[in-house]
Structure formats: C-alpha cells, structure tokens
PDB file with SEQRES, HELIX, SHEET and CRYST1 records, atoms N, CA, C and O in Angstrom:
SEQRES   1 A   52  UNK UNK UNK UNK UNK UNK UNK UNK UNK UNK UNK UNK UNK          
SEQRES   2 A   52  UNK UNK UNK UNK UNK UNK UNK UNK UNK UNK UNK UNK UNK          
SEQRES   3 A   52  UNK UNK UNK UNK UNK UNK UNK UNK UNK UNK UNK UNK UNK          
SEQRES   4 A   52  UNK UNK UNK UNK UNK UNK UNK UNK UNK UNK UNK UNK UNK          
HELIX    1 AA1 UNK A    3  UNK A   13  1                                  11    
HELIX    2 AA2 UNK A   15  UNK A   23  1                                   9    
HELIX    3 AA3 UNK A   29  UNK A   33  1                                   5    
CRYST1    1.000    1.000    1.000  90.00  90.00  90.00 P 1           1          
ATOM      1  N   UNK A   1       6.446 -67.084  17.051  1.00  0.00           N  
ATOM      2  CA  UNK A   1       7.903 -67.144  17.024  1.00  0.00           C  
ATOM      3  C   UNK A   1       8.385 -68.128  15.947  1.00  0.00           C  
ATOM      4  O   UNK A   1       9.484 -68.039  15.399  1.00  0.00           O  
ATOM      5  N   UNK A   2       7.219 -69.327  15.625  1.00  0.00           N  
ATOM      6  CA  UNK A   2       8.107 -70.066  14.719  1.00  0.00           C  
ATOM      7  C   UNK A   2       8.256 -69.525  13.432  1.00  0.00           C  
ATOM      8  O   UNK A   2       9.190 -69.636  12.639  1.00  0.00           O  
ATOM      9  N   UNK A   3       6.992 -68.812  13.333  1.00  0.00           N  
ATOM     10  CA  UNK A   3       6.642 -68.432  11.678  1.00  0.00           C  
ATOM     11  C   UNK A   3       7.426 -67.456  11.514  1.00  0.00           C  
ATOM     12  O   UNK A   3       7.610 -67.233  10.317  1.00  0.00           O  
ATOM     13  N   UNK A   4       8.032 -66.698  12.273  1.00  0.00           N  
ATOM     14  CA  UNK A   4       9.281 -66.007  12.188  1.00  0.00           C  
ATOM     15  C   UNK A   4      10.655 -66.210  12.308  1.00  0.00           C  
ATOM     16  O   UNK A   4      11.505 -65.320  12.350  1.00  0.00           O  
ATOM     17  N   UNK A   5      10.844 -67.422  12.362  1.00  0.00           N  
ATOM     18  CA  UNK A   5      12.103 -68.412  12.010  1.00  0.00           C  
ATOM     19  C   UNK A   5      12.100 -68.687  10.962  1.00  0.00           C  
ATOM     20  O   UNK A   5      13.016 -68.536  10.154  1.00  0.00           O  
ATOM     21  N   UNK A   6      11.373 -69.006  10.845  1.00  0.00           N  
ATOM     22  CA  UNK A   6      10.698 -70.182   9.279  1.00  0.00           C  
ATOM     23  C   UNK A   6      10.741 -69.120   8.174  1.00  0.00           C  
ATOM     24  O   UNK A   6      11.263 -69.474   7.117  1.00  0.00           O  
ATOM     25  N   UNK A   7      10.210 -67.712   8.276  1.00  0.00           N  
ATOM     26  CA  UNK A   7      10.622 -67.062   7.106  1.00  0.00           C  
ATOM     27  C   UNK A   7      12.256 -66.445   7.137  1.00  0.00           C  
ATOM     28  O   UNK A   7      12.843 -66.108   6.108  1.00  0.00           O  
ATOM     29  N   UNK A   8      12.802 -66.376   8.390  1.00  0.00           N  
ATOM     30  CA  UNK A   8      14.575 -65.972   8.362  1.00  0.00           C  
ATOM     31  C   UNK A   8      14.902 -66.727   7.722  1.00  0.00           C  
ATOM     32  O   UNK A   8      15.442 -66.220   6.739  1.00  0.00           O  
ATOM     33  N   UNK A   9      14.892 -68.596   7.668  1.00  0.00           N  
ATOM     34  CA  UNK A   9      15.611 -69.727   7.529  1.00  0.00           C  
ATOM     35  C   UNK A   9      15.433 -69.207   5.754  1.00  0.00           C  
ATOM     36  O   UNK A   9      16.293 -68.989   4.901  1.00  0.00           O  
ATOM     37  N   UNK A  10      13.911 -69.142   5.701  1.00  0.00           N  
ATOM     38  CA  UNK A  10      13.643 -69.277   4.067  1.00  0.00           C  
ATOM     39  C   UNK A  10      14.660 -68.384   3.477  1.00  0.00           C  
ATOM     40  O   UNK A  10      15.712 -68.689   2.916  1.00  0.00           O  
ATOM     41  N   UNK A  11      14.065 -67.038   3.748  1.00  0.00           N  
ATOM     42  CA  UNK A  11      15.004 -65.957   3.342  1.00  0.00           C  
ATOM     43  C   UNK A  11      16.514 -65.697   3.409  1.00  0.00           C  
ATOM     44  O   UNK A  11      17.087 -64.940   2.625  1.00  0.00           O  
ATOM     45  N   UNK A  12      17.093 -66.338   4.347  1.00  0.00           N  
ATOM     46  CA  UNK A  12      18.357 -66.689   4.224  1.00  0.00           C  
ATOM     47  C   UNK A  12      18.584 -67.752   2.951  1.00  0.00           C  
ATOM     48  O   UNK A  12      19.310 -67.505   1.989  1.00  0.00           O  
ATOM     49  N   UNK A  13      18.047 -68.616   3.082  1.00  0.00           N  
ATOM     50  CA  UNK A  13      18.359 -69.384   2.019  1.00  0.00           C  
ATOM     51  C   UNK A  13      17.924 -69.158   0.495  1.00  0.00           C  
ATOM     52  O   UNK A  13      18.360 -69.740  -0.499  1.00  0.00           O  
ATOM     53  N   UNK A  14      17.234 -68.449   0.551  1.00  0.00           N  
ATOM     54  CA  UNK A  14      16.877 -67.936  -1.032  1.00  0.00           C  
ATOM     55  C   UNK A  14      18.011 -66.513  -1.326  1.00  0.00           C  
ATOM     56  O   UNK A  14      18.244 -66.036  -2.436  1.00  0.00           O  
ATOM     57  N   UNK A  15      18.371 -66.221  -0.512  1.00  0.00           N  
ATOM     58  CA  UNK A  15      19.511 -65.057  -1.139  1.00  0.00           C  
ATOM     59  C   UNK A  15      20.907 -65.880  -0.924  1.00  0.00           C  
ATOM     60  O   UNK A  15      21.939 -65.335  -1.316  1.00  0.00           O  
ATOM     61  N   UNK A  16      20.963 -66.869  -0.457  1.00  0.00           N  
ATOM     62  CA  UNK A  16      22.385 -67.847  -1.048  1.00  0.00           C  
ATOM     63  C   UNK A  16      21.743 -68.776  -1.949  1.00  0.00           C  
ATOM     64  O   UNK A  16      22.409 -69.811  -1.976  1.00  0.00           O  
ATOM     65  N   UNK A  17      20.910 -68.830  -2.564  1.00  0.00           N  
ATOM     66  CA  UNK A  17      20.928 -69.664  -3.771  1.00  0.00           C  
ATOM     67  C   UNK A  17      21.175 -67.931  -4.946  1.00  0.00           C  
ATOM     68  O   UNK A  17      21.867 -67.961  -5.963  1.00  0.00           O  
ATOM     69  N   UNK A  18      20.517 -66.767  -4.506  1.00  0.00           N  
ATOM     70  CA  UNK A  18      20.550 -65.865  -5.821  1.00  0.00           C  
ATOM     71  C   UNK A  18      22.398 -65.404  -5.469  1.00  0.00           C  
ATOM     72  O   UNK A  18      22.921 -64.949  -6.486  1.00  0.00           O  
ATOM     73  N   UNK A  19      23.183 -65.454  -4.469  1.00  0.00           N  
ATOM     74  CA  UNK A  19      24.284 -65.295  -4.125  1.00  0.00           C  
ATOM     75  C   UNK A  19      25.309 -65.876  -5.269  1.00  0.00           C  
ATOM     76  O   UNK A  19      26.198 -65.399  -5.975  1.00  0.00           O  
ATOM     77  N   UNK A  20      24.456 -67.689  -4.991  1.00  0.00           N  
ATOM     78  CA  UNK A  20      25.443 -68.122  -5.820  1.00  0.00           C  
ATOM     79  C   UNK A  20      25.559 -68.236  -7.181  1.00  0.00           C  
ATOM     80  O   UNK A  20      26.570 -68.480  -7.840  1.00  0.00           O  
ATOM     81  N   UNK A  21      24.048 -67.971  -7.668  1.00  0.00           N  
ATOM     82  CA  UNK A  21      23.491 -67.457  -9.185  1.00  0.00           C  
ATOM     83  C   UNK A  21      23.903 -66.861  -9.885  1.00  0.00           C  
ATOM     84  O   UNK A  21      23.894 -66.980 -11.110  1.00  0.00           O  
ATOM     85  N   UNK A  22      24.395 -66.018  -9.177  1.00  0.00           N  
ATOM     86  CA  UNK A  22      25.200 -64.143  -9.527  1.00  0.00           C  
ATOM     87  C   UNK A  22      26.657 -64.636  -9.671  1.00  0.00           C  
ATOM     88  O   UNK A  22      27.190 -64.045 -10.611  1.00  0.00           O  
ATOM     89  N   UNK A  23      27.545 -65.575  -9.023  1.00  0.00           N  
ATOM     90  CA  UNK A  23      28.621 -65.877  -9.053  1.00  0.00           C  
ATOM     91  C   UNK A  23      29.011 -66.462  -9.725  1.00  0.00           C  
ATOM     92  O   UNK A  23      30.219 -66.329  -9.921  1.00  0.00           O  
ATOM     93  N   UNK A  24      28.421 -67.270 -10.348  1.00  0.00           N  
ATOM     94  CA  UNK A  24      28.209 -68.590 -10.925  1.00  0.00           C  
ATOM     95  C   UNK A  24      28.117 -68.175 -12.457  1.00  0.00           C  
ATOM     96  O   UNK A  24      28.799 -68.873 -13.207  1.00  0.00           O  
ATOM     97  N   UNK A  25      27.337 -67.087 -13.077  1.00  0.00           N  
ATOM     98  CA  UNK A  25      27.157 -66.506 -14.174  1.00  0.00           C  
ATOM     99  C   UNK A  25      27.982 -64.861 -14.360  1.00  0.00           C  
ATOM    100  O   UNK A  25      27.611 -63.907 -15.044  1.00  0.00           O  
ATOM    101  N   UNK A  26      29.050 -64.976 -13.584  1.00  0.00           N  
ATOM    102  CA  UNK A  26      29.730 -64.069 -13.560  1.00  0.00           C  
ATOM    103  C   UNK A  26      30.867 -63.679 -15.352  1.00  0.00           C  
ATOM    104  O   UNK A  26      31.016 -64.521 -16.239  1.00  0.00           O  
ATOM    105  N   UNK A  27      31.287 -62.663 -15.377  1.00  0.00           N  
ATOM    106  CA  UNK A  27      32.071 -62.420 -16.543  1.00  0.00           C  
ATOM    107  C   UNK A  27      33.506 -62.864 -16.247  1.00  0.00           C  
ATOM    108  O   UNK A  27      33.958 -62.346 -15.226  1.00  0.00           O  
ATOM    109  N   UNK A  28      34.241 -63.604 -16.820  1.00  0.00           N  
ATOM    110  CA  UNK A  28      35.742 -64.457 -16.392  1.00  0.00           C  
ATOM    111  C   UNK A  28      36.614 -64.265 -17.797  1.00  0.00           C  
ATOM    112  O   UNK A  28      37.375 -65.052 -18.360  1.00  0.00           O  
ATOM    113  N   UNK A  29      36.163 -62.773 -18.177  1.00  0.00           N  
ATOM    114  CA  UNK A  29      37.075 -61.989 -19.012  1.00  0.00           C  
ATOM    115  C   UNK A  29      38.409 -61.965 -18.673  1.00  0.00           C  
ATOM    116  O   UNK A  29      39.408 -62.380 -19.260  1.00  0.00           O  
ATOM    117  N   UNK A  30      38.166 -61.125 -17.094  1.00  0.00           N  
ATOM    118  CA  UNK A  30      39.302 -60.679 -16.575  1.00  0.00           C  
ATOM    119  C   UNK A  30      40.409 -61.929 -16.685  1.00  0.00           C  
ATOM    120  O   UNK A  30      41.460 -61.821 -17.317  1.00  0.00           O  
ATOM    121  N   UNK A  31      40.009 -63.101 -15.986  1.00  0.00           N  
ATOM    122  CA  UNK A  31      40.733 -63.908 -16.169  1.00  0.00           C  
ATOM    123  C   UNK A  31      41.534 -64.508 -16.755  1.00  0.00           C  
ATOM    124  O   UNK A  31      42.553 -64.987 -16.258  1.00  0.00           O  
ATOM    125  N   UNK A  32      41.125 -64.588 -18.147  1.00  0.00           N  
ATOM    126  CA  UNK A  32      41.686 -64.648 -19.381  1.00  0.00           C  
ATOM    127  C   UNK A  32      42.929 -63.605 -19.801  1.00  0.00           C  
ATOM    128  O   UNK A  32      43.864 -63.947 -20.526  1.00  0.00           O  
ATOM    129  N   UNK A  33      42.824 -62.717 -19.411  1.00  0.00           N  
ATOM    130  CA  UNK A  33      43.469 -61.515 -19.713  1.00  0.00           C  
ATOM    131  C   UNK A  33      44.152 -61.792 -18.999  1.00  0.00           C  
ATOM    132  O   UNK A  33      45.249 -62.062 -19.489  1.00  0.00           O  
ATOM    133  N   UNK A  34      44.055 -61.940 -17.334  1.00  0.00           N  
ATOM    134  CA  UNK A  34      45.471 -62.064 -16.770  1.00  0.00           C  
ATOM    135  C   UNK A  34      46.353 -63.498 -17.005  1.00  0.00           C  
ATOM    136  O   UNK A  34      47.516 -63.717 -16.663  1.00  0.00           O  
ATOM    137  N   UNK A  35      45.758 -64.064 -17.444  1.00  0.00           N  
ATOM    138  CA  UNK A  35      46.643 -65.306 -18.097  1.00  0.00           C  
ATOM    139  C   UNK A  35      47.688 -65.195 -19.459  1.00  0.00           C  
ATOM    140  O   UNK A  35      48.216 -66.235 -19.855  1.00  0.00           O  
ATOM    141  N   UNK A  36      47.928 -64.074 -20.062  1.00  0.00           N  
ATOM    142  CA  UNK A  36      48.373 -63.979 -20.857  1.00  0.00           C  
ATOM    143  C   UNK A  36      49.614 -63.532 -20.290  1.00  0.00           C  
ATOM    144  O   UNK A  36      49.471 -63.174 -19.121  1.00  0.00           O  
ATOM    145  N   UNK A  37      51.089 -63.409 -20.849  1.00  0.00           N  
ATOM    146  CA  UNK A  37      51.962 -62.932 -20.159  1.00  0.00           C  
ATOM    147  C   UNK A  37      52.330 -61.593 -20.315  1.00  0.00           C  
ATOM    148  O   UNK A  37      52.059 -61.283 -21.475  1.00  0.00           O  
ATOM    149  N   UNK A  38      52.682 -60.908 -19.879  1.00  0.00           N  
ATOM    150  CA  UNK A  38      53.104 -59.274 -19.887  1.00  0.00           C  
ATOM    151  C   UNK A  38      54.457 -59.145 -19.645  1.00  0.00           C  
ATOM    152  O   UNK A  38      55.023 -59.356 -18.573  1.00  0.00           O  
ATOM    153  N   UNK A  39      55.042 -58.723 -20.878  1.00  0.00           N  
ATOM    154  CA  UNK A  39      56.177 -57.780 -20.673  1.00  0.00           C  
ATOM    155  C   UNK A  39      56.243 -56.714 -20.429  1.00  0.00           C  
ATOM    156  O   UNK A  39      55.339 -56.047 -20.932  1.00  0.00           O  
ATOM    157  N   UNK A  40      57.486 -55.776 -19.394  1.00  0.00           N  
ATOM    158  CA  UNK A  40      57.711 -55.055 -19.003  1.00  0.00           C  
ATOM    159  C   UNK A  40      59.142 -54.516 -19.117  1.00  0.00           C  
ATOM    160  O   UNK A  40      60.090 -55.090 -18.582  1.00  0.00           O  
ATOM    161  N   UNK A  41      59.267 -53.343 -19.864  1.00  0.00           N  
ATOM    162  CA  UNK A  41      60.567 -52.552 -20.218  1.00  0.00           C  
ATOM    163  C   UNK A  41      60.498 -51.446 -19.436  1.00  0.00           C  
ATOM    164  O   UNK A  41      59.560 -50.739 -19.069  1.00  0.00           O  
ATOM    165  N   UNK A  42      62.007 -51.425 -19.196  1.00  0.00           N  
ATOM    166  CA  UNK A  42      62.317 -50.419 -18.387  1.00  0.00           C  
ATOM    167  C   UNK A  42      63.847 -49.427 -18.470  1.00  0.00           C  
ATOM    168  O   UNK A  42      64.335 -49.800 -19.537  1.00  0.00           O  
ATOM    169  N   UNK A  43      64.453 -48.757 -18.086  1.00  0.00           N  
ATOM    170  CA  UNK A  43      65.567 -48.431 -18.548  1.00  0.00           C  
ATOM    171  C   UNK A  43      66.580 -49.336 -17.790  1.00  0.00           C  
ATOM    172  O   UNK A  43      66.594 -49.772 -16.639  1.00  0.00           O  
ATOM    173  N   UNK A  44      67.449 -49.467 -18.887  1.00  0.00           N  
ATOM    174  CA  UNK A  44      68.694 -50.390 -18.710  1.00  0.00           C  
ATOM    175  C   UNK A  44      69.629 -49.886 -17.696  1.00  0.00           C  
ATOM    176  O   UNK A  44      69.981 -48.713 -17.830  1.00  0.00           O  
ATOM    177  N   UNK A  45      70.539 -51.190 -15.771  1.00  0.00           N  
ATOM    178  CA  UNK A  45      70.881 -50.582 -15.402  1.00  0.00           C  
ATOM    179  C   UNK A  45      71.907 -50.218 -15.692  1.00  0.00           C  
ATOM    180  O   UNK A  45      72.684 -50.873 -16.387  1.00  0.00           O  
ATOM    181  N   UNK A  46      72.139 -49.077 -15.217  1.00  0.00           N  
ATOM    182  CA  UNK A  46      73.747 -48.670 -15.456  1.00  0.00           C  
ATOM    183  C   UNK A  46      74.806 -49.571 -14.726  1.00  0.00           C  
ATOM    184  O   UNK A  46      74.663 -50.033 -13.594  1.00  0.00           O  
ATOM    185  N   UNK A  47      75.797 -49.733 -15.475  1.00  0.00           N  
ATOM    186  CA  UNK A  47      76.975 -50.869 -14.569  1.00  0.00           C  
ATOM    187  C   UNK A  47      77.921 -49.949 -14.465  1.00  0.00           C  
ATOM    188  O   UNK A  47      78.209 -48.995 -15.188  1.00  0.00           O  
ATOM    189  N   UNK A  48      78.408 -50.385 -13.389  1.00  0.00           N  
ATOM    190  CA  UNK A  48      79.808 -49.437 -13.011  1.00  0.00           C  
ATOM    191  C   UNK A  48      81.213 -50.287 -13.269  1.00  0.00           C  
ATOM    192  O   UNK A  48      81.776 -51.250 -12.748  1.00  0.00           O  
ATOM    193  N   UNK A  49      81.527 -49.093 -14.717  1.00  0.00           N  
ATOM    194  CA  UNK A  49      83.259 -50.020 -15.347  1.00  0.00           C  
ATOM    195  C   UNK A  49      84.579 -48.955 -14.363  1.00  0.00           C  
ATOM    196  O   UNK A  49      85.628 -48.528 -14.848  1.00  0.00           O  
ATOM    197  N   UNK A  50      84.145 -48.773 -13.075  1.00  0.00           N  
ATOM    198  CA  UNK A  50      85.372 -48.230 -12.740  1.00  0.00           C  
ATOM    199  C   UNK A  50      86.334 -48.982 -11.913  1.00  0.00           C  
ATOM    200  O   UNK A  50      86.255 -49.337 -10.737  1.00  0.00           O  
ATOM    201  N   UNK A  51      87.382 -49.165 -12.910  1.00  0.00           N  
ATOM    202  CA  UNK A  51      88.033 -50.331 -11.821  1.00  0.00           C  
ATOM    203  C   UNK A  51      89.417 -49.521 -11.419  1.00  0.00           C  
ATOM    204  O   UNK A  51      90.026 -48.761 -12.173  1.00  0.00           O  
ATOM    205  N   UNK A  52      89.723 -49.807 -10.257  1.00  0.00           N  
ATOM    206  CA  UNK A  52      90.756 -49.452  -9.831  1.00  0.00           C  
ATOM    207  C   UNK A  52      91.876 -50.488  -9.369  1.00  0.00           C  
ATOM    208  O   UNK A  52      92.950 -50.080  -8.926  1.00  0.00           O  
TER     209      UNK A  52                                                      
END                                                                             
C-alpha cells in the first residue's frame, strides 16, 4: 500500500511541475495584441430634428 502512495504522490507531482513548464513557456502573443487599442465604426445615429 505504501509503494502505491509513494508512486501517486510522485506522479502527481511530476505532472505539476510539467503543468507548470507548459505554462510558463507559453506564447503571450495574444496578449500583446490585445493591448493595443481597437477602433470601431459603425453607422452614425440618426437624430430626430422634429420639433413641434
């Protein structure tokens, strides 16, 4: 029973060290990109000149 703890504990812990490996060396393109600002056009509203 222990030696079958002992490899869960391991194995748990070796796929959160490659977990955080993978995260850690991730691409933070996107990021960049959404930091830039974006304009957005659209049609102008119509105002209403009806006065009575």
């Amino acid at each position: 029973m222990k030696k079958k703890t002992r490899k869960m504990v391991l194995l748990t812990g070796v796929l959160c060290i490659l977990s955080l490996a993978v995260c850690a060396c991730g691409k933070t393109e996107d990021a960049q990109d959404a930091a830039e600002p974006q304009v957005v056009q659209g049609e102008p509203i119509p105002e209403d000149d009806t006065k009575e």
